[in-house]
C-alpha positions in Angstrom: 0.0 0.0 0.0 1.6 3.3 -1.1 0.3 5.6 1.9 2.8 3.9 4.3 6.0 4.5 3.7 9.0 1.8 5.8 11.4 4.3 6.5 14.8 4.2 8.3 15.0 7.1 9.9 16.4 7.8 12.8 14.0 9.3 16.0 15.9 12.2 16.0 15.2 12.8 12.8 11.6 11.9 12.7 11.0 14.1 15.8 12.7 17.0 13.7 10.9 16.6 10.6 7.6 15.8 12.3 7.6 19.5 14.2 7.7 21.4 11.2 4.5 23.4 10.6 2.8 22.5 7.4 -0.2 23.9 6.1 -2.8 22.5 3.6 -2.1 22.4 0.2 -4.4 24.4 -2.5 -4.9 21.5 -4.0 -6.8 19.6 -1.3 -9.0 22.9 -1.1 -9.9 22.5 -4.7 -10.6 19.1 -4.9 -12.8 19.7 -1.7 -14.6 22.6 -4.0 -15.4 20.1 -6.5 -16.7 17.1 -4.9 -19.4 20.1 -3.5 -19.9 21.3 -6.9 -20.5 17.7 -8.2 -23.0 16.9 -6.0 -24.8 20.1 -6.5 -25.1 20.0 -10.2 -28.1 19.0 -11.5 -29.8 20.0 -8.0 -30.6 23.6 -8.9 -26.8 24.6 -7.4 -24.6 26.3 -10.4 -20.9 25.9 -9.8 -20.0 29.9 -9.6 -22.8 29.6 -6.5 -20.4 27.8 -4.6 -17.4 29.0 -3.0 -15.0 28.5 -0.7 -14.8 31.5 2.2 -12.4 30.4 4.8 -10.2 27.5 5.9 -9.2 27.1 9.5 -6.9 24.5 9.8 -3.6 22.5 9.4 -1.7 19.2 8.6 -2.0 17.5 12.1 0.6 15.5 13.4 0.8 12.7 15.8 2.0 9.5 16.6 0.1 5.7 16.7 1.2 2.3 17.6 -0.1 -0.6 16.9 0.3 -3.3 19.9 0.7 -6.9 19.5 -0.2 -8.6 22.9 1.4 -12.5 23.2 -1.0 -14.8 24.6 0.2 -18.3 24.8 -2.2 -21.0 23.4 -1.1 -24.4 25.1 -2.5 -27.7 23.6 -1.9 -31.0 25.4 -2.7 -34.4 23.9 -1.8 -37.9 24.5 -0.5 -40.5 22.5 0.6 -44.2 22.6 4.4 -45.3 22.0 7.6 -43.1 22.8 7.3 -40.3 20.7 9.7 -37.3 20.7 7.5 -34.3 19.4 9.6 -31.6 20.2 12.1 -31.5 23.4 11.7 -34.6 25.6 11.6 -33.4 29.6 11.8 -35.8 32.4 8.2 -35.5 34.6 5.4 -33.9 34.4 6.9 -30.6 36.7 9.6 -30.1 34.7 6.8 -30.2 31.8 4.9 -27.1 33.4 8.1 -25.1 34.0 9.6 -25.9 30.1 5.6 -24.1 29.5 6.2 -21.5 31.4 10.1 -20.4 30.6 8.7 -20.5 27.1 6.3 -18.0 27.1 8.2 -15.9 29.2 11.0 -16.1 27.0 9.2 -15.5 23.7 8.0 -12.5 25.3 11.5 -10.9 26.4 13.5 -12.2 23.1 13.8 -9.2 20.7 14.6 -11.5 17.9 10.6 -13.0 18.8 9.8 -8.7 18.2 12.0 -8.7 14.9 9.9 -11.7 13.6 7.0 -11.0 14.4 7.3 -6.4 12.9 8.6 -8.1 10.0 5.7 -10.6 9.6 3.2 -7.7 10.0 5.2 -5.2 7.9 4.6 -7.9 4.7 1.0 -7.1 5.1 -0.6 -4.5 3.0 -1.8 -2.3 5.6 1.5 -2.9 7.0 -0.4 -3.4 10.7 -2.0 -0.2 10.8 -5.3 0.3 12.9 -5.4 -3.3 13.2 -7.7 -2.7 16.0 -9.1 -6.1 18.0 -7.4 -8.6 15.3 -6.1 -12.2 16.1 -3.3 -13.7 14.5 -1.7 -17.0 15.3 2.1 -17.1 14.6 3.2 -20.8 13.7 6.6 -19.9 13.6 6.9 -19.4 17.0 5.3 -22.6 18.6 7.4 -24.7 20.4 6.7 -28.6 21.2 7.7 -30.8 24.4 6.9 -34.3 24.8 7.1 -36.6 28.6 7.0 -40.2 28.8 5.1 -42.1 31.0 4.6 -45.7 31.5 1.1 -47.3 30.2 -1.0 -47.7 33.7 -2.8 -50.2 31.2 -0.5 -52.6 31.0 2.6 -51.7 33.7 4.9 -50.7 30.8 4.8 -54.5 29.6 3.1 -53.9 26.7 0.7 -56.6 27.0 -2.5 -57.4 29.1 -4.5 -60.4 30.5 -6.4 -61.8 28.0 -10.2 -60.9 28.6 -11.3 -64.0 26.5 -9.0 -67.0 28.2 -8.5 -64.9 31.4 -4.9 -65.6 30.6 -5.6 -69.6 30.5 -4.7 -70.0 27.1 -7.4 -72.3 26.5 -11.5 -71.6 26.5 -14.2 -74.1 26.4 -14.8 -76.0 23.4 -17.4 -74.4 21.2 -18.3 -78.0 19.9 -19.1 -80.0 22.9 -19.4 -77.3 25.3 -17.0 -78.7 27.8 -18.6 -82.0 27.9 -15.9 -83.9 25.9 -18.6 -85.6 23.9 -21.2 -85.2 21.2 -24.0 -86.7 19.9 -24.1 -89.4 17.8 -23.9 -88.3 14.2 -25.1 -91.6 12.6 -28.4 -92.4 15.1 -28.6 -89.2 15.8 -28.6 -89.6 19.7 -30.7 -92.7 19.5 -28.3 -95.7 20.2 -29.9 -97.6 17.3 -30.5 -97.7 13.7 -33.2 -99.0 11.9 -32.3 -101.4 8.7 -34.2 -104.6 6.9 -33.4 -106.8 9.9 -34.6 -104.6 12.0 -33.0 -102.1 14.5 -30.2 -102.5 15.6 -27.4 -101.0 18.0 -25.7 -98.1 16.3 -22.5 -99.1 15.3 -20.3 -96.2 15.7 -21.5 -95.3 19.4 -21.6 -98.8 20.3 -25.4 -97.5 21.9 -24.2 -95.2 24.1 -25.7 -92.2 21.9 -22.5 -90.1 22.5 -19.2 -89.7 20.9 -16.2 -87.8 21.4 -15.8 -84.9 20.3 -13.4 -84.4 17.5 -12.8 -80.4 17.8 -11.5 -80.6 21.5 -9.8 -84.5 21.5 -12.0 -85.3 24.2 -10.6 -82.8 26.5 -13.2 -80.2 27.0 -10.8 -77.5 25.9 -9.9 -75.6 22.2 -6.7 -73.3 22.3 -7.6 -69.2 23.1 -7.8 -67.4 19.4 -7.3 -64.0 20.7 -4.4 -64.4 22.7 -3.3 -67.3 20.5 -2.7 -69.8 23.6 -0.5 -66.9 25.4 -2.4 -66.0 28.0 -2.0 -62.1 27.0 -2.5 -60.1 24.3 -1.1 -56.7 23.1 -2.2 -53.7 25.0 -3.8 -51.3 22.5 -3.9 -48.5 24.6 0.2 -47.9 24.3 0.2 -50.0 21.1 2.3 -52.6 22.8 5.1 -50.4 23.5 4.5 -50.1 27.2 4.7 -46.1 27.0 2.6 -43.0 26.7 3.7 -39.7 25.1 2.1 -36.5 26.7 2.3 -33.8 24.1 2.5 -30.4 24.9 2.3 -27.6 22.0 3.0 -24.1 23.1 1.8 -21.6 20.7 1.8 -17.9 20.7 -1.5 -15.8 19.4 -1.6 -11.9 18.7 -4.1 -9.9 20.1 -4.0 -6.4 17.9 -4.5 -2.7 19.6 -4.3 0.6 18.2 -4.1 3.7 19.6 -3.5 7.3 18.9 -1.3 9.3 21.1 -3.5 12.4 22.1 -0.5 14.9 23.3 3.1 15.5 23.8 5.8 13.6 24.9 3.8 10.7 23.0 2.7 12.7 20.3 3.9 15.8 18.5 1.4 17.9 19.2 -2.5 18.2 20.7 -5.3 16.6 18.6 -9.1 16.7 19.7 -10.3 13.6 21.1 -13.0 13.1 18.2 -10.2 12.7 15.6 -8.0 10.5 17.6 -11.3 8.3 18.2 -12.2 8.2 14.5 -8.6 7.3 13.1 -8.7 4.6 16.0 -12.1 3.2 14.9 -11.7 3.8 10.9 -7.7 4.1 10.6 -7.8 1.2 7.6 -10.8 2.6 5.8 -8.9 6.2 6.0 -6.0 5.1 4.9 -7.5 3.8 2.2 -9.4 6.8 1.4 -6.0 8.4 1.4 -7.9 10.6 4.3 -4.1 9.9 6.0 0.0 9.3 5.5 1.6 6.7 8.3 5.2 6.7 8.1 6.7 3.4 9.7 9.1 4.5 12.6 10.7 3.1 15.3 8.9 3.4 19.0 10.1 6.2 21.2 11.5 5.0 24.6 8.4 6.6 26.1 6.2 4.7 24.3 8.5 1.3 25.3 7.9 2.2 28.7 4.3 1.9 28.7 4.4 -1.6 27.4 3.7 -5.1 29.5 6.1 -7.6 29.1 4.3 -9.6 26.8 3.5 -6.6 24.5 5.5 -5.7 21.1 4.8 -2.2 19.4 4.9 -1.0 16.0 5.1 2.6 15.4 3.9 5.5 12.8 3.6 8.9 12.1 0.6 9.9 11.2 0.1 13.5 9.1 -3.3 14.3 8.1 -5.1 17.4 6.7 -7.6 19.1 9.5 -9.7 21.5 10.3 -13.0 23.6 9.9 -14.1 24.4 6.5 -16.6 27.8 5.5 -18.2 28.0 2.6 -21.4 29.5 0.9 -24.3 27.7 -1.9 -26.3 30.4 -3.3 -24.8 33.0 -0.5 -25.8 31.0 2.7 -23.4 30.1 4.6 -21.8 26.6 6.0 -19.5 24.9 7.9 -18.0 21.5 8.0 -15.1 19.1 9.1 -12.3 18.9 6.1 -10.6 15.7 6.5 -7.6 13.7 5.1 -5.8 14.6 1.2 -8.8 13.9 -0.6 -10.4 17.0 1.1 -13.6 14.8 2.6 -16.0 16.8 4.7 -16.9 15.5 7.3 -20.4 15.7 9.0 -21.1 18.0 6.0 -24.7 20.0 6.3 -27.6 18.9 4.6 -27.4 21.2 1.8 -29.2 19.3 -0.8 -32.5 19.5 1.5 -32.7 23.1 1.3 -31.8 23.7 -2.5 -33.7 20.5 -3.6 -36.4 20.7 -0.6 -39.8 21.5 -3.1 -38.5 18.7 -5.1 -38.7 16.4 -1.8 -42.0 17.3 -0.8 -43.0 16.8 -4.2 -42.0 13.1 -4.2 -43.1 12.8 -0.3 -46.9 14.0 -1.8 -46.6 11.7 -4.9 -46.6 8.7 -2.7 -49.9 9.9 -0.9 -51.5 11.9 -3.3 -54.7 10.2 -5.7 -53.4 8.1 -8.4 -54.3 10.0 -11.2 -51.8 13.1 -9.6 -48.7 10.6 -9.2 -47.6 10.8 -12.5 -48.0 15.0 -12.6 -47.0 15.0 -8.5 -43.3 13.1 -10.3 -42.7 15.0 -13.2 -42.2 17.7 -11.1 -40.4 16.5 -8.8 -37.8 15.2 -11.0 -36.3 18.6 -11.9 -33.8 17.5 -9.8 -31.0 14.9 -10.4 -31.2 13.8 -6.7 -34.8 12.9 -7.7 -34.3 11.3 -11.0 -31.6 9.1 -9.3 -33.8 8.1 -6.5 -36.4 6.9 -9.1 -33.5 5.0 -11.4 -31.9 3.5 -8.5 -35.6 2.4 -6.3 -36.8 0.4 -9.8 -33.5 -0.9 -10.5 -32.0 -2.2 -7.4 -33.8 -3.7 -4.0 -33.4 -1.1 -1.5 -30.6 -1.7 0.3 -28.4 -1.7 -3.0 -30.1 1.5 -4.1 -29.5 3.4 -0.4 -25.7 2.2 -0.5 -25.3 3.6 -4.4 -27.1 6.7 -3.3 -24.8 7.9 -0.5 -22.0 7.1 -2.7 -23.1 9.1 -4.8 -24.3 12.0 -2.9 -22.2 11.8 0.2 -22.7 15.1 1.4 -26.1 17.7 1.3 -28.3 14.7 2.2 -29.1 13.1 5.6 -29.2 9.3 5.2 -32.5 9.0 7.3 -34.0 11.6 4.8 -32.9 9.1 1.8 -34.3 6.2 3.1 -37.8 8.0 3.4 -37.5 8.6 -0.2 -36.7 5.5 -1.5 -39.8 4.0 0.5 -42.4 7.6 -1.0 -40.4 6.4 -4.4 -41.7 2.6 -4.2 -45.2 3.5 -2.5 -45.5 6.3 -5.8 -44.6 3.1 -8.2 -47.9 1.5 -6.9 -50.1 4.6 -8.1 -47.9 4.3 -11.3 -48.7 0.8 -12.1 -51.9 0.7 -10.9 -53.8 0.0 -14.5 -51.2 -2.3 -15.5 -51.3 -4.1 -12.4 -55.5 -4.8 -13.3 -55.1 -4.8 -17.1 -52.6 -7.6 -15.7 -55.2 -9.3 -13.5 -57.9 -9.3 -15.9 -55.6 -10.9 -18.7 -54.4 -13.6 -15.5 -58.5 -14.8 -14.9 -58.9 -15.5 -18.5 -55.3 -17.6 -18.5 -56.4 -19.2 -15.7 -59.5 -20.4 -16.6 -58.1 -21.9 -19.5 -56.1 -23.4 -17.4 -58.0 -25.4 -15.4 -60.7 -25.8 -18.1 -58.4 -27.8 -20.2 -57.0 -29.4 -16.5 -61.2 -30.7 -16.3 -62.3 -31.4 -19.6 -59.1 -32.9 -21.0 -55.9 -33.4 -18.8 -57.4 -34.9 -15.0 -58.6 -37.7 -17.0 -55.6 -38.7 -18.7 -53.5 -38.5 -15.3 -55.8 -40.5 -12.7 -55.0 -43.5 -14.6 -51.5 -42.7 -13.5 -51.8 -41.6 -9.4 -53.3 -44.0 -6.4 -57.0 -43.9 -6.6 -57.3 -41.8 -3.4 -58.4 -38.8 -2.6 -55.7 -37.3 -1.3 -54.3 -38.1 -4.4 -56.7 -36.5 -6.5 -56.9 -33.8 -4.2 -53.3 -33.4 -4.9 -53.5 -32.7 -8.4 -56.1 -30.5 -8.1 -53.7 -28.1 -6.0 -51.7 -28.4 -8.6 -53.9 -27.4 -11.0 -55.0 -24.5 -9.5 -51.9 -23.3 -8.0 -50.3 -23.4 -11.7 -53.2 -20.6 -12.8 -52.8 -18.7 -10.2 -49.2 -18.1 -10.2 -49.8 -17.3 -13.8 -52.6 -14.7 -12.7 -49.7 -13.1 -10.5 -47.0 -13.2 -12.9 -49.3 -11.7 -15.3 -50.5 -8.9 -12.4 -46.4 -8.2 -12.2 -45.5 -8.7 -15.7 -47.3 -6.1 -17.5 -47.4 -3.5 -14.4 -43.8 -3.9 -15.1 -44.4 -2.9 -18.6 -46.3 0.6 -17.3 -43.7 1.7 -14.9 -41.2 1.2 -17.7 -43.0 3.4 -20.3 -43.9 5.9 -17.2 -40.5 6.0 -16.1 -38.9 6.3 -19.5 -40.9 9.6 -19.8 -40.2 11.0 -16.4 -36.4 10.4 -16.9 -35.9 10.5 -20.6 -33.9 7.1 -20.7 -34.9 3.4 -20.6 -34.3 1.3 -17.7 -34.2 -1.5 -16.5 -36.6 -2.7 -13.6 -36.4 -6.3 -11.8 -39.8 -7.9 -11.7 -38.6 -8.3 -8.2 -38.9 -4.2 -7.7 -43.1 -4.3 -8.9 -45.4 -5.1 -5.5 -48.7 -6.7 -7.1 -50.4 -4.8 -4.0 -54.0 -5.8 -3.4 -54.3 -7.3 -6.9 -52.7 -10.4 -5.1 -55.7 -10.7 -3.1 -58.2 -10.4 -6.0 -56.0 -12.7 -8.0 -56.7 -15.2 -5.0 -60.3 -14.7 -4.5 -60.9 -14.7 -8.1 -59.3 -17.9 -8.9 -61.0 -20.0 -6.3 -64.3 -18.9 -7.5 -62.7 -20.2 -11.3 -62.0 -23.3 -10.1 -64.7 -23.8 -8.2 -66.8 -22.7 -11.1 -64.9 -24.9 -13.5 -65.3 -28.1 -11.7 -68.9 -28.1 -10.8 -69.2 -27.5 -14.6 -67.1 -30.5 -15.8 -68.8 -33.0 -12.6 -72.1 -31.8 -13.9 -71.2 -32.6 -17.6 -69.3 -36.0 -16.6 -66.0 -34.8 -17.2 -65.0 -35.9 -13.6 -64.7 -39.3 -13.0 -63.6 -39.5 -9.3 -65.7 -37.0 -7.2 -63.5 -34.8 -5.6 -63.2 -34.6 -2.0 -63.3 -30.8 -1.4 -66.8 -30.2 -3.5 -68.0 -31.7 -0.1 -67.3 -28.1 1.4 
């Protein structure tokens, strides 16, 4: 950003340079003169009406700084296995106090300060009126790490198993500890039945049972989960027997700015108002080029009013100031001229007095019978502040058009007293749509009922076929039906009341435009539209049951 400046000046010298009177330039004067002038044209203000009678002011110097408070940001985890994140420290006091020293060293290094100006200096604002920011700095964490033994396992690494209860063997899943199964050929009966008749079974010998194959007889199968060890691996260390404690110290920046109000901090005196305002708005004025901040290094009173943990950036700060006078149409005014742009600065409302019949006008067109709006308007828009309130209410929603306003017109108009007129502007578009708006409806009722008359007579039939023979089914498509004509009703109601406050606006303002659909209200034609298209489909469907057209009675004819 070109309005600050890194420098590498000495203090001495800055001090010097910085106590020199300066006054305004001309230049700032003039340009002042012609932002006053540009809003007036058009508004019944001639440039030769304006002029410029007396400046009382100056160049104001002063100092800022923009203070960077540490605030250590300590995140502790815990991991399995012996990990060495960062410096390895012996128990967990020694971990606390390795914390601690850090901070407090981070905070008293000056080679922390150097890296963490520079940092900020790479910014485009260059850290100026970086008022209640937060910035982490990564290069400045530091990591420590403490091992411990696993209290899971006693630093073996491996636990009891919970299946075997470290037996190594469970009970067989075949025979269910008994050593024996049933018979597989008799099936538990001791005999088989053949040609001679039954006989004992031959491969239990009678005795229904045999032994069990899976476990040998023994009652006993070898423990899969511990794999006949009597342990298994402790997942909570991962089998190492250890546990890392992680610490991760890092350091945030909590952003100040302040304005030094009077000597020794600052040059010289500067009114509390102005300090607050370049506090609050020092980005946005530097932007505006409302300022100059020259880098410099921080006096040694300004080091002496810092907290340990606090690092300091420093600027001068030069900035035209100071009551302007000046006359429209030989009344007098006075305002605030601020910064090299010449901006004014709670500037009087001018534009009111000049343009005032012009107001009311438009005020009275929103009130006034319909058949005066149009009349009421053309008036009204002798003036360009008018004409642009009309372009800018049908163009834009209102919040756009209220910020493109004030942009426009940032001085001779209170912002309360443009907001009232974009709302007279979009009540007066009402009055001037009003006949489009029920040429619009009319045209919407006869869409509608063809609508739904070809919905009765031709299309219901051919889609019950089609939907579950309910009737909340039907009744569904019959929603359907007549919501579909009467959002075309509507869209008619805003589509050609559109089309009269074009041509109506085209011949109050001499150019075409373009409005939104968005920007025309249907106003009470929405309730007509409503009304009116209920009665339709009422109408239409007792027509079509009495002529046969219906073939499923609808449920809500029972109303």
């Amino acid at each position: 950003m070109d309005k600050i400046v890194k420098t590498d000046m000495d203090e001495k010298t800055a001090k010097k340079e910085a106590n020199i009177p300066q006054s305004i330039a001309p230049e700032i004067l003039e340009k002042t003169l012609k932002l006053i002038r540009t809003v007036g044209t058009g508004n019944g203000i001639k440039n030769d009406q304006v002029e410029i009678t007396n400046f009382n002011g100056k160049t104001i110097h002063s100092r800022a700084q923009t203070i960077i408070t540490l605030k250590p940001l300590i995140t502790k985890k815990i991991i399995a296995g012996r990990e060495s994140e960062g410096t390895v420290v012996d128990n967990e006091q020694k971990l606390n106090s390795a914390i601690q020293k850090t901070s407090e060293l981070i905070s008293e290094d000056e080679s922390v300060a150097k890296k963490i100006t520079d940092l900020i200096l790479k910014r485009e604002d260059q850290g100026f009126a970086m008022k209640g920011h937060k910035q982490k700095f990564h290069s400045l964490k530091k990591g420590f790490a403490l091992h411990t033994p696993c209290s899971t396992c006693h630093a073996n690494g491996k636990v009891t198993c919970t299946n075997c209860h470290a037996t190594g063997k469970v009970t067989c899943t075949n025979c269910h500890g008994r050593r024996e199964t049933q018979c597989i050929n008799c099936s538990g009966n001791g005999f088989v039945q053949t040609q001679q008749g039954r006989i004992n079974c031959t491969k239990c010998q009678g005795r229904r049972q045999i032994p069990c194959t899976m476990c040998a007889s023994r009652g006993q199968i070898a423990c899969r989960t511990c794999g006949s060890q009597g342990k298994m691996q402790c997942h909570a260390c991962a089998a190492t027997g250890w546990m890392t404690e992680i610490a991760l110290v890092e350091q945030e920046g909590v952003f100040m700015f302040h304005v030094n109000r009077a000597p020794p901090q600052a040059p010289e005196i500067i009114e509390e108002d102005l300090a607050l305002s370049i506090e609050r708005q020092g980005a946005q004025m530097l932007l505006r080029y409302d300022l100059e901040a020259v880098i410099s290094k921080t006096t040694q009173e300004e080091k002496a009013l810092l907290k340990p943990s606090q690092i300091a950036i420093g600027y001068d700060v030069k900035m035209p100031y100071g009551e302007l006078s000046f006359t429209i149409k030989g009344r007098p005014y006075t305002s605030k001229l601020i910064g090299y742009q010449g901006r004014l600065v709670d500037a009087p409302a001018f534009l009111e007095k000049t343009v005032g019949k012009q107001l009311t006008a438009l005020k009275r067109a929103a009130t006034a019978p319909s058949t005066q709006t149009y009349s009421i308007l053309e008036k009204a828009c002798s003036a360009r502040l008018i004409r642009d309130i009309i372009k800018m209410s049908a163009e834009q929603p209102a919040k756009v058009a209220m910020k493109m306003l004030l942009k426009r017109y940032p001085y001779g108009i209170h912002e309360k007293t443009l907001k009232s007129m974009i709302g007279y502007t979009r009540k007066s578009f009402l009055d001037l749509t009003r006949a489009g708006r029920y040429k619009g409806l009319a045209a919407g009722f006869a869409l509608a009922a063809i609508i739904t008359a070809l919905y009765y007579f031709f299309l219901r039939s051919m889609v019950i076929p089609y939907i579950p023979k309910t009737m909340i089914a039907v009744t569904i498509i019959d929603i359907i039906a007549f919501g579909l004509g009467l959002v075309s009703n509507l869209s008619l109601v805003q589509y050609i009341g559109r089309s009269d406050l074009s041509k109506n606006l085209r011949q109050l303002l001499k150019k075409q435009i373009k409005i939104r659909m968005t920007q025309v209200r249907t106003g009470k034609a929405w309730i007509w539209s409503i009304v009116g298209n209920i009665a339709l489909f009422f109408g239409i469907s007792w027509i079509a049951l009495i002529m046969g057209y219906i073939g499923i009675y609808p449920m809500w004819l029972n109303l």
